[in-house]
C-alpha positions as CSV (number, residue, x, y, z in Angstrom):
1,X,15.7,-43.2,-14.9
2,X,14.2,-39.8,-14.5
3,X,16.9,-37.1,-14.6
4,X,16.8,-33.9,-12.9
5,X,17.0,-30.9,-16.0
6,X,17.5,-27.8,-13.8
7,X,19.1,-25.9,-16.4
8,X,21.5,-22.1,-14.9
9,X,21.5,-19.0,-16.5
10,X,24.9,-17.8,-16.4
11,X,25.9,-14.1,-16.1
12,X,26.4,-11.8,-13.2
13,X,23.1,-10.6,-11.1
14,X,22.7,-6.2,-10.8
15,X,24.1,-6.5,-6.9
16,X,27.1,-7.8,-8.4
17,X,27.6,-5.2,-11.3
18,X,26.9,-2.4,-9.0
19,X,29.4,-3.5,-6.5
20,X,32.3,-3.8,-8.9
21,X,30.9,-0.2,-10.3
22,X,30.9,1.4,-6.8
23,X,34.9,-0.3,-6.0
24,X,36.1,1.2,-9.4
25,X,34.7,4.6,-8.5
26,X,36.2,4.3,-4.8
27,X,39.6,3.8,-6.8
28,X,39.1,6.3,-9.1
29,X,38.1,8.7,-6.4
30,X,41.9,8.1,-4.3
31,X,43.7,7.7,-7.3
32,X,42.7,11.1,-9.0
33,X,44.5,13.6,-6.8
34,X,47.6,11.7,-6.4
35,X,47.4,11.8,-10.2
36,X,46.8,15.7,-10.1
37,X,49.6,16.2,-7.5
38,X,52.0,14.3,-9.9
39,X,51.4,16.4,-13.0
40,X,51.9,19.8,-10.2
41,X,55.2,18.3,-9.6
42,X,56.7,17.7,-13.1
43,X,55.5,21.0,-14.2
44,X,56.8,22.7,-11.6
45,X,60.1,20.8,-11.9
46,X,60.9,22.8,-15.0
47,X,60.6,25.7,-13.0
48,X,62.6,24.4,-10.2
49,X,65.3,23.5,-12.5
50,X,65.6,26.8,-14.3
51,X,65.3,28.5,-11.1
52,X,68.8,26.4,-9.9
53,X,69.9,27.4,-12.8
54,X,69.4,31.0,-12.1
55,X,70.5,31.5,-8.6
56,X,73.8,29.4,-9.6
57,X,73.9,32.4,-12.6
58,X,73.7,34.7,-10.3
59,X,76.3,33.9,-8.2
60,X,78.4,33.5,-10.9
61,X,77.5,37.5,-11.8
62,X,78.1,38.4,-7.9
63,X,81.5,36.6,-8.9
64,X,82.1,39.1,-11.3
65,X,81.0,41.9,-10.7
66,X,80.5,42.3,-7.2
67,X,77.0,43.1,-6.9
68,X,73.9,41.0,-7.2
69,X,71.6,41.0,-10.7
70,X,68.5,42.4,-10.2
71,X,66.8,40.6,-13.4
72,X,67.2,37.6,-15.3
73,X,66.8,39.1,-18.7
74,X,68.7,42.5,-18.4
75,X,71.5,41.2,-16.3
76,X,71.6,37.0,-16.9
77,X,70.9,36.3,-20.4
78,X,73.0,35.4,-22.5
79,X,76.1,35.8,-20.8
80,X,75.7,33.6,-17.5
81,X,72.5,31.8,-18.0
82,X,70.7,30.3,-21.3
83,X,66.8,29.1,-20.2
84,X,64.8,27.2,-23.0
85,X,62.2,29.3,-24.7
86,X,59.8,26.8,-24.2
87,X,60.5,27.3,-20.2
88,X,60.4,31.3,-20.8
89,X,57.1,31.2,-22.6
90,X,55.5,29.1,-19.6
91,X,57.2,30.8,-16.5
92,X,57.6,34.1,-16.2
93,X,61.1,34.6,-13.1
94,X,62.1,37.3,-10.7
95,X,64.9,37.6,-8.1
96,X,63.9,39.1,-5.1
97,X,66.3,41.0,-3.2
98,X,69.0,43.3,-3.8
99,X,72.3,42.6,-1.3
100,X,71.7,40.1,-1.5
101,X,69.3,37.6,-3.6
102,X,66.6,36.0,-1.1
103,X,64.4,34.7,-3.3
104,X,64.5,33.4,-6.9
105,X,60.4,33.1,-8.0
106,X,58.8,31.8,-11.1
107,X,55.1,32.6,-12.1
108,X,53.3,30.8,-14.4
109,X,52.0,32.2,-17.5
110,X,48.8,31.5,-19.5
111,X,51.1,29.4,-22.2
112,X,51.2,26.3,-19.3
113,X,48.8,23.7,-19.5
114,X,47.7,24.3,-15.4
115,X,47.0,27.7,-16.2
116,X,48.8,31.4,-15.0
117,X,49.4,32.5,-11.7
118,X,50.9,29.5,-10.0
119,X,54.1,30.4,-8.3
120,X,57.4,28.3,-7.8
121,X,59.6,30.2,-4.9
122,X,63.1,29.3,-3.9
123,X,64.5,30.8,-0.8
124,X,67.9,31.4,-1.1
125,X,69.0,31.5,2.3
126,X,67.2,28.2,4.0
127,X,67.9,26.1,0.2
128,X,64.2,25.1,0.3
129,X,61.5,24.9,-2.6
130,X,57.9,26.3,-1.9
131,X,54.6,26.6,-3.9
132,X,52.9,25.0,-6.5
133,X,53.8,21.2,-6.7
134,X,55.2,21.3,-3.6
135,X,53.7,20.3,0.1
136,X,53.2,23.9,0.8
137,X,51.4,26.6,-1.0
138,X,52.6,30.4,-1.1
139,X,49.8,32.6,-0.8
């Protein structure tokens, strides 16, 4: 009895290598900017949360005093507001508007990762985050 001895080579052919390449690079390709837009967002949630921090200090100080602050680190700190020096070093904040606040902004500095000049902005009278690591940009 004469058998047949048709031996296989296993392994994968090039077609087959080069398609799995080109899918993982297709994934890589969608999943990198949702990646970049998630490391905006926690960054700029430190800001966010020191800027709620300020405007509720600063409504505190109108409480007081009667009058709106006019800077963080004259009229704020320490008395009605304590921000992290980590978060200082990393965002530099302003409030905008004198009678009263409109705007409570952060800037970044060169001290975070991202880079300086990326800018958090909360508008006081519509409640509503803007900037970096949000949907919209300020220019």
């Amino acid at each position: 009895m004469k058998q047949n001895l048709i031996t296989r080579e296993s392994g994968f052919t090039l077609i087959e290598v080069l398609v799995v390449v080109i899918i993982v690079a297709i994934l890589a390709a969608v999943a990198f900017p949702i990646y970049q837009n998630y490391v905006k967002g926690a960054y700029a949630s430190d800001a966010q949360s020191a800027i709620g921090s300020i405007w509720n200090a600063s409504q505190m100080y109108y409480q007081d005093l009667g009058e709106w602050p006019s800077s963080v680190e004259e009229d704020l700190e320490p008395k009605y507001i304590l921000l992290k020096e980590a978060t200082k070093l990393q965002w530099d904040f302003e409030i905008v508007g004198a009678d009263p606040v409109t705007q409570v902004t952060a800037m970044s500095t060169e001290e975070m990762k991202q880079g300086a000049g990326h800018e958090v902005v909360y508008n006081c009278e519509t409640g509503k985050f803007t900037g970096y690591g949000f949907d919209e940009e300020v220019n």
